[in-house]
C-alpha positions as CSV (number, residue, x, y, z in Angstrom):
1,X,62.4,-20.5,2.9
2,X,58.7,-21.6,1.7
3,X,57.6,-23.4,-1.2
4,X,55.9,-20.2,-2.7
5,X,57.9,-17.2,-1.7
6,X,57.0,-15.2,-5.0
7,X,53.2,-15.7,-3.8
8,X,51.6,-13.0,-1.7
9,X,48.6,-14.4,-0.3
10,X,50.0,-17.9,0.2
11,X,53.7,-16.2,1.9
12,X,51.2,-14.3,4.3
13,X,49.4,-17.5,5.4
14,X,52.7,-19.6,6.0
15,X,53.7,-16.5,7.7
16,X,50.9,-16.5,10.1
17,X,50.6,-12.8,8.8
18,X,46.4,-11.1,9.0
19,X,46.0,-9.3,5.8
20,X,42.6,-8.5,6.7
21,X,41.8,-4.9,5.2
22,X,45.4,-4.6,3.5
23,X,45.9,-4.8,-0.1
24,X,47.9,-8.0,-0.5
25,X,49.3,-8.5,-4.3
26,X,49.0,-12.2,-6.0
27,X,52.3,-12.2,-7.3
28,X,55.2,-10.1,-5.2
29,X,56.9,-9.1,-8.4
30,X,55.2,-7.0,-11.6
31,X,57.3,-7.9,-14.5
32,X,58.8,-11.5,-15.2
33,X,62.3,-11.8,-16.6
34,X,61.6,-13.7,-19.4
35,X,58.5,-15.1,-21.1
36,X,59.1,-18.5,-20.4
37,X,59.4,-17.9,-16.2
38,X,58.0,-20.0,-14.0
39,X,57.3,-18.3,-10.5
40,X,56.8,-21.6,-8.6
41,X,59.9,-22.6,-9.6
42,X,61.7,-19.6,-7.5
43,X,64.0,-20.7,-4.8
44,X,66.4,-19.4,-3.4
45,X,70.1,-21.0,-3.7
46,X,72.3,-21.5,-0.7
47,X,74.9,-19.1,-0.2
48,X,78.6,-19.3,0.6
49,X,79.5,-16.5,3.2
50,X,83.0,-15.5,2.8
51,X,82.8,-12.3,5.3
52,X,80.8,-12.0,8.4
53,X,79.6,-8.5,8.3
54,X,79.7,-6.4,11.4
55,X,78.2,-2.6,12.1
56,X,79.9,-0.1,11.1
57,X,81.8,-2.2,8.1
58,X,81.8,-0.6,4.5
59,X,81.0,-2.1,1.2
60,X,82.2,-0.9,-2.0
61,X,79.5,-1.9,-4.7
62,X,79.3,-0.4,-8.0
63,X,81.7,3.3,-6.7
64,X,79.1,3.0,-4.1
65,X,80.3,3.0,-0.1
66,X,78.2,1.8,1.8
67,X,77.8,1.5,5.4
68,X,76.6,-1.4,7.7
69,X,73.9,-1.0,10.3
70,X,73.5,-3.3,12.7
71,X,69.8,-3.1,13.7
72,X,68.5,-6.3,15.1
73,X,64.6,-6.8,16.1
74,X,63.1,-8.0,13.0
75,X,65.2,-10.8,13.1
76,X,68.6,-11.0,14.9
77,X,71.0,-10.3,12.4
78,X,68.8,-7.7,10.7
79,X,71.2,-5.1,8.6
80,X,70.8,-1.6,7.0
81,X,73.1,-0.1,4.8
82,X,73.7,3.5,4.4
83,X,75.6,5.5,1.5
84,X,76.3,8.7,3.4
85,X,77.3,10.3,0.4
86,X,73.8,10.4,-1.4
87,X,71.9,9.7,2.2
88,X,70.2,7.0,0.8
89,X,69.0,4.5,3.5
90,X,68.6,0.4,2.5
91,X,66.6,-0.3,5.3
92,X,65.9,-4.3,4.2
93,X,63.1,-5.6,6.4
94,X,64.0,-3.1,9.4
95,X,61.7,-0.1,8.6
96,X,59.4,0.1,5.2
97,X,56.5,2.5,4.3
98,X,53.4,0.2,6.1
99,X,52.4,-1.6,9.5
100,X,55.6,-2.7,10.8
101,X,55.4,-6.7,11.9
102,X,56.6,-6.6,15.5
103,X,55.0,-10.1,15.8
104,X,57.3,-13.0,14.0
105,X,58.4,-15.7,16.4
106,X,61.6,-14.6,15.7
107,X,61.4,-11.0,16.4
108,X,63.0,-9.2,19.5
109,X,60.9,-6.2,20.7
110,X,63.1,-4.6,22.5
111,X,66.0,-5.1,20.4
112,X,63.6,-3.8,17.6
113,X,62.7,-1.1,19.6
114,X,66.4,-0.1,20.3
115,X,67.0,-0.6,16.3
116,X,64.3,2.0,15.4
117,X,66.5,4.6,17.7
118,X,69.1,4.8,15.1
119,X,67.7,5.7,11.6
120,X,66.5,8.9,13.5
121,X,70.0,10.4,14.0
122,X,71.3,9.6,10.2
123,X,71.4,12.3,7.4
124,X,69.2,10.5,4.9
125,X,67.6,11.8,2.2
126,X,65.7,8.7,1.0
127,X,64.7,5.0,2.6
128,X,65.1,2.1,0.1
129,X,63.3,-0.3,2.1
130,X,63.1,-4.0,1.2
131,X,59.6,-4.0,0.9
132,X,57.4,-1.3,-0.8
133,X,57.5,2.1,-2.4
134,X,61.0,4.3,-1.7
135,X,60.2,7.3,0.7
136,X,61.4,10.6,2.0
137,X,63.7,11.5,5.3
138,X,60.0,13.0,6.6
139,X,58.1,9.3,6.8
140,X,61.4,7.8,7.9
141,X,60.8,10.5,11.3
142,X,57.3,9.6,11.2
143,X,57.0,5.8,11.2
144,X,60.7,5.7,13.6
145,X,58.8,7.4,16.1
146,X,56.0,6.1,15.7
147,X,56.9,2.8,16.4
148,X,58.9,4.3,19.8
149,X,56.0,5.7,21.0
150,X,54.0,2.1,20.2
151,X,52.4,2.9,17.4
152,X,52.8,0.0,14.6
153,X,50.4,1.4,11.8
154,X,51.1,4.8,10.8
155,X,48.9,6.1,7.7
């Protein structure tokens, strides 16, 4: 993806992204694996897909089932998964606890739009989002409807 993924400030640039007034962290990760790790080195591998996934398919990981959510906008083949056993939510890069980005070259408003109809009828009882702090089935409502009613930041 970009030559410095790992790096906050330099990710928002390439990215096009205005951090004016947000809080944008050096280094996207706190803790480094080992002593000896190199985060300009990061990139990504290539990836051999063995299984296309579609909505409503289930993944067994770790006695975990887990549900896929097809919610494009963000980007076209934008997932969420959802364990309805615990409630917990994976939302990925589909909903997260800040302003949500409606503005990438690749993003699909009204297919984002649609997207952000469907975390508002699930049972969840928290949001794993793949960006940010965890939060509660209350912020979920909040920043879902938000968005539908055209509101990006929501404090």
């Amino acid at each position: 993806m970009y030559d410095s993924e790992l790096y906050g400030t330099e990710l928002y640039e390439k990215l096009g992204i205005d951090a004016e007034g947000e809080h944008v962290p050096h280094l996207l990760i706190n803790k480094l694996p080992h002593p000896a790790y190199d985060p300009r080195g990061y990139h990504p591998g290539p990836l051999k897909v063995t299984h296309r996934l579609q909505g409503g398919d289930t993944i067994e990981v770790g006695g975990r089932t887990l549900t896929v959510l097809h919610l494009p906008g963000h980007t076209p083949g934008c997932i969420a998964l959802h364990e309805e056993r615990t409630g917990a939510l994976y939302s990925g890069d589909v909903i997260y606890n800040g302003h949500l980005i409606d503005d990438l070259p690749e993003l699909d408003r009204s297919s984002y739009r649609h997207s952000m109809q469907h975390p508002t009828g699930l049972d969840v009882s928290i949001v794993h989002p793949g960006h940010g702090r965890s939060f509660g089935p209350r912020r979920l409502r909040e920043l879902t409807l938000g968005y539908l009613c055209g509101i990006t930041r929501i404090n």
